[in-house]
N, C-alpha and C positions, 0 to 999 in steps of 0.2 A: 536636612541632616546637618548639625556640627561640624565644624572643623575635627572636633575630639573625636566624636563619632566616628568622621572618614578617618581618623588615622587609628583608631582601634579596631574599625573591621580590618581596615588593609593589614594592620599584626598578624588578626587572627587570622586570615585568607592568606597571609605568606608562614606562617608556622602550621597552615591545614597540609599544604601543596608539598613541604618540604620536612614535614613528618608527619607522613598518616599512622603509625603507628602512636603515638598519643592523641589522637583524632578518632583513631578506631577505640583506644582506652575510655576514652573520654562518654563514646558512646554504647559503651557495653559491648563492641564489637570485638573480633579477633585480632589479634597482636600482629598477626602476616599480611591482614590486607596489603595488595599494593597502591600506588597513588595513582590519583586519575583525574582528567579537566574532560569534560564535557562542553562543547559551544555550541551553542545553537541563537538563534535569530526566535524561533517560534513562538506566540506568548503561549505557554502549554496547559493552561487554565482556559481558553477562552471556553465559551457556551458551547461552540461548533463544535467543539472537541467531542467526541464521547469517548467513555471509558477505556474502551478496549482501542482506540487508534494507534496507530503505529506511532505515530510522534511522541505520543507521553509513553510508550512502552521503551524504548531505546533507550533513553536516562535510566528511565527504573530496573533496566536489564543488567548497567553498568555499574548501578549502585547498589544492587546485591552482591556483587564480588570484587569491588573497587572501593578506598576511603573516596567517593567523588568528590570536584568542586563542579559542583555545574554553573557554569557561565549564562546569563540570561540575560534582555535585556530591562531597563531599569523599570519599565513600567508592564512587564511580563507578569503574566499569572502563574504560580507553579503549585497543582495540585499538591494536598497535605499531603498524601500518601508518600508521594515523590521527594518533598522537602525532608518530611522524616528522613529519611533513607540517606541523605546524603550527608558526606563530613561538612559539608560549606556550600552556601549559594551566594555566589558574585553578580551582584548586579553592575554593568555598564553603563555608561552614554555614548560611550561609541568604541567601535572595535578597533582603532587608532589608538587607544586608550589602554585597552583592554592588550592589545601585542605587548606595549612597554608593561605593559603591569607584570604579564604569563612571562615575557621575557627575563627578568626577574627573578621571579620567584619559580618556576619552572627549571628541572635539569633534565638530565638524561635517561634517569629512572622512571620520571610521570609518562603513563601512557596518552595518549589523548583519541578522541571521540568526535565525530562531525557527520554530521550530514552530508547529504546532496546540497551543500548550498555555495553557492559559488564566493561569496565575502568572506565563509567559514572555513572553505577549502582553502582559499587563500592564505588566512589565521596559519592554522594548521600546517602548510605546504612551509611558510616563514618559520613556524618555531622549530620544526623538524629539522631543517636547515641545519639553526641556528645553537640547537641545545640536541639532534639526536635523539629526539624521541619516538617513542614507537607510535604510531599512526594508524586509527581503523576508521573507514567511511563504511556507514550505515547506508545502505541503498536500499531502503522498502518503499518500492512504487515509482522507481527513479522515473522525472522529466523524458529522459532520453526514449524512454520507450514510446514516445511521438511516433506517428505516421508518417512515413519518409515523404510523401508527398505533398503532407500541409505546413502552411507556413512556414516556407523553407530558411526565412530569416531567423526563427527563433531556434530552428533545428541547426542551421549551423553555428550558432551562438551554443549551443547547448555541446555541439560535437566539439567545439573547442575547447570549452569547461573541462569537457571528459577526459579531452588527449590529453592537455596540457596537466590537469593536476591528483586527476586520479590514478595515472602513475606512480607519483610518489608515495602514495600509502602503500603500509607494509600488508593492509590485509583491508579486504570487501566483505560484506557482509550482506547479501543478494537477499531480497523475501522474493526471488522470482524462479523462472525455472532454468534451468540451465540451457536448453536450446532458445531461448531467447538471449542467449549474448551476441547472439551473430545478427539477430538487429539493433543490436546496441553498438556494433560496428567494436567491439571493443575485443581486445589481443590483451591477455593478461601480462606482463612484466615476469621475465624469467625470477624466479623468486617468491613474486607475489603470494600472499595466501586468500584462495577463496572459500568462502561459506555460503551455504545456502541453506535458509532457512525457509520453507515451501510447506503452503496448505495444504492441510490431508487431501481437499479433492486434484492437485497437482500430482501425489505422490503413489494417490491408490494406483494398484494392478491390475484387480479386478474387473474384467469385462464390468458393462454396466449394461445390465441386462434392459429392454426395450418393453414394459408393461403394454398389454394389451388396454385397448380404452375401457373396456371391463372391468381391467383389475385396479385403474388410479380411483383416487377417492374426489380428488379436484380436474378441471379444466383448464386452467392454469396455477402456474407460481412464479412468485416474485421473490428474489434476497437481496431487498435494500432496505434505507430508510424512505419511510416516506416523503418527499420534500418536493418542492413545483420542480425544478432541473432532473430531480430522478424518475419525474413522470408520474406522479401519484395521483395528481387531480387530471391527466392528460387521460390515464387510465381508466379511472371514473367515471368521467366523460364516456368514454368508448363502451362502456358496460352499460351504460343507460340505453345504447342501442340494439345491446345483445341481451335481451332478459331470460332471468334462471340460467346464466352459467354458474358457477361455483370456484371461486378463487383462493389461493391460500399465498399471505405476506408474509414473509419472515424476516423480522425488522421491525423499527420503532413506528410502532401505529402514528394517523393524523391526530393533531391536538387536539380537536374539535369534534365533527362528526365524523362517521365511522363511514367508508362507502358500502354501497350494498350488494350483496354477494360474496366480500372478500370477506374470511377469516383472518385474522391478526394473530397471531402467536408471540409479539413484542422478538427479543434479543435471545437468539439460541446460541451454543456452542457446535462450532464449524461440523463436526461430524452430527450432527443429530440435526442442524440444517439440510445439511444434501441429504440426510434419508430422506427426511420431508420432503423435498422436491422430488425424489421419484415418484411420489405417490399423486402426483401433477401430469398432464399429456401433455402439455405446452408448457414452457416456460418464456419469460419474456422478460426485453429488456428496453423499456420505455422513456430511456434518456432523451432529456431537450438537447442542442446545440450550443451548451454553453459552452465557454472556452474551455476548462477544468476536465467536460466531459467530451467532447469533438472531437481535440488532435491529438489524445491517447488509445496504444491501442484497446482493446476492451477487456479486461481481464475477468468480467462478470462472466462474457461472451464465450470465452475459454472455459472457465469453471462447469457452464450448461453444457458444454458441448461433450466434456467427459463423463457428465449425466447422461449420456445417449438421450436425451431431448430434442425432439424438434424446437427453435427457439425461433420466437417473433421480436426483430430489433427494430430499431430506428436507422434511417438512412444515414449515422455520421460516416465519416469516412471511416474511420475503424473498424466501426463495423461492415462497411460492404466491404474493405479489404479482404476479409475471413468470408462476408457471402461470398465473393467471386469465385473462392477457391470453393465451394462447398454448399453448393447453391440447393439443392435440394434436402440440404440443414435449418439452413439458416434465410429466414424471409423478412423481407425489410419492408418495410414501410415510413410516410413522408413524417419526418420528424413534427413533433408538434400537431402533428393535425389526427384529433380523437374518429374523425370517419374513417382515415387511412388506416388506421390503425383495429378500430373493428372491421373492417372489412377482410383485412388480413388473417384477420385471428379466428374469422369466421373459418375461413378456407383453409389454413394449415388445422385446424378441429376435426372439420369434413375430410379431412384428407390422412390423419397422424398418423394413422394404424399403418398405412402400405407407405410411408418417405422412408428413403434411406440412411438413417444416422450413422453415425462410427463411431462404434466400442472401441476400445483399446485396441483388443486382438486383430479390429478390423485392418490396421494397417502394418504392411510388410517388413516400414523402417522401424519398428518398434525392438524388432531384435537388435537396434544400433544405439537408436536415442530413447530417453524415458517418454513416458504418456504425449506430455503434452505436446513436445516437442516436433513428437511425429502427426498429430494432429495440425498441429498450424503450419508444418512443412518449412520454419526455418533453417538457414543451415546455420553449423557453428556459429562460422567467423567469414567474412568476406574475403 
């Protein structure tokens, strides 16, 4: 890029930020937008991405009712869809760069937009300071919901994050359920504003009634994608030893060949997923050990659990956390290993009609805390 170049984006990048109202003209949009910076680190193009992920949905959320500038970095992907949408996209070399730049051209009227990310938090925590702006951190899926017992060095790296700078925003924005803040160890700021934004199977009420093996159509289900760490080909394996069950995926089929027994249904819409899994006696959840999927807790695991489903896991720690508590739920098995794994699946089969799962109604605290809350036995706050 030019020298001319860099100095007629940065114009147009300081007259987007400091009138969206000819930013919003300019793009057919409404004359009251307010102005908005978006930072993030994430390239939001990449391949891994799919469509519906939380990462490319947070921009896109702010740049339907914001002129946005989204901050990116310089060799980041940003979905068309995304770039459409927005008054301005700012590429970086580095966030050093990027503070003098926002500092600037940034006042007290732009809102701004970040992530869980700790360089971003930081961004953010200085221009507020600095210029008084309004501040909201996006938490869908946040780190912190780690396993209090693993790797405790990255957990108290992550509890300092928390304390120190997600204080200073004026508003959260949770995709989790509200009794998990009390293992998030986190005390909101008198003031603070929270939002939570929770999947339909977090929010339903409804007993979730317990199908006789009669009445399901499958032996098991699965809702992920297929991939080696989500246990696709682990799975596979294990059904080689169990023949004529009948499985049903919901999620992106393998690339290649199809396994035998499971149905694929590709990518459904969250509600029309979980009917589908009722119509399964098992569900299961056959994550490897990877880092990504180990020291979090299991939020799949939750999901099955308010399916009134017997569920077959993998031993990470997350998940025996939740067996311990609920042991004739949830049955583990030795991660990675496809005999452990059919052997298991044999036995909670033989056995799914007479375990004890818990419905909603089944527990007492539910008159205090929502659904989930009272299943996983969190409290609040510490």
């Amino acid at each position: 890029m030019s020298a001319v170049q860099r100095v007629v984006e940065f114009a147009d990048a300081r007259r987007s930020l400091r009138a969206p109202a000819a930013v919003a003209w300019r793009r057919g949009c409404s004359m009251s937008l307010p102005s908005a910076v978006y930072i993030t680190r994430t390239n939001l193009g990449a391949d891994w991405i799919s469509p519906h992920a939380n990462v490319y949905l947070k921009p896109l959320e702010v740049a339907r009712t914001h002129a946005l500038t989204l901050c990116v970095p310089r060799t980041a992907q940003v979905p068309p869809e995304l770039a459409s949408r927005c008054a301005r996209l700012v590429r970086y070399d580095s966030l050093r760069g990027l503070r003098k730049r926002l500092l600037r051209e940034t006042s007290a009227r732009t809102e701004l937009f970040t992530g869980f990310d700790f360089p971003c938090l930081w961004l953010a925590r200085k221009l507020k300071r600095r210029r008084g702006c309004p501040w909201t951190v996006f938490l869908w899926d946040p780190p912190s919901l780690g396993h209090r017992d693993a790797f405790p060095p990255l957990r108290r790296a992550i509890d300092f994050v928390w304390r120190m700078l997600a204080p200073a925003a004026d508003r959260l924005v949770l995709n989790i359920h509200p009794g998990l803040l009390g293992e998030m160890r986190y005390r909101p700021p008198r003031g603070q504003k929270l939002e939570f934004r929770m999947q339909d199977a977090f929010t339903e009420r409804k007993p979730a009634k317990i199908a006789s093996a009669s009445g399901c159509l499958y032996d098991f289900g699965v809702l992920s994608n297929w991939t080696a760490a989500k246990g696709g080909p682990l799975l596979s394996e294990a059904l080689a030893r169990l023949p004529g069950l009948k499985g049903l995926w919901i999620g992106s089929p393998p690339a290649h060949s199809a396994a035998e027994g499971i149905r694929f249904t590709g990518r459904l819409p969250q509600t029309e997923a979980f009917a589908r899994l009722r119509t399964c006696r098992v569900l299961i959840v056959p994550y490897l050990p990877v880092p990504s999927l180990k020291w979090n807790y299991p939020l799949k695991l939750f999901e099955y659990l308010q399916l009134g489903r017997p569920v077959v896991a993998s031993d990470n720690p997350g998940n025996a956390a939740v067996a311990a508590r609920h042991p004739r739920c949830v049955r583990l098995f030795k991660s990675g290993d496809a005999a452990s794994l059919a052997a298991v699946l044999k036995e909670v089969l033989a056995e799914s009609s007479s375990l004890d799962v818990p419905t909603p109604l089944q527990h007492p605290v539910l008159a205090k805390l929502p659904v989930l809350s009272g299943i996983l036995g969190f409290p609040w706050c510490d």
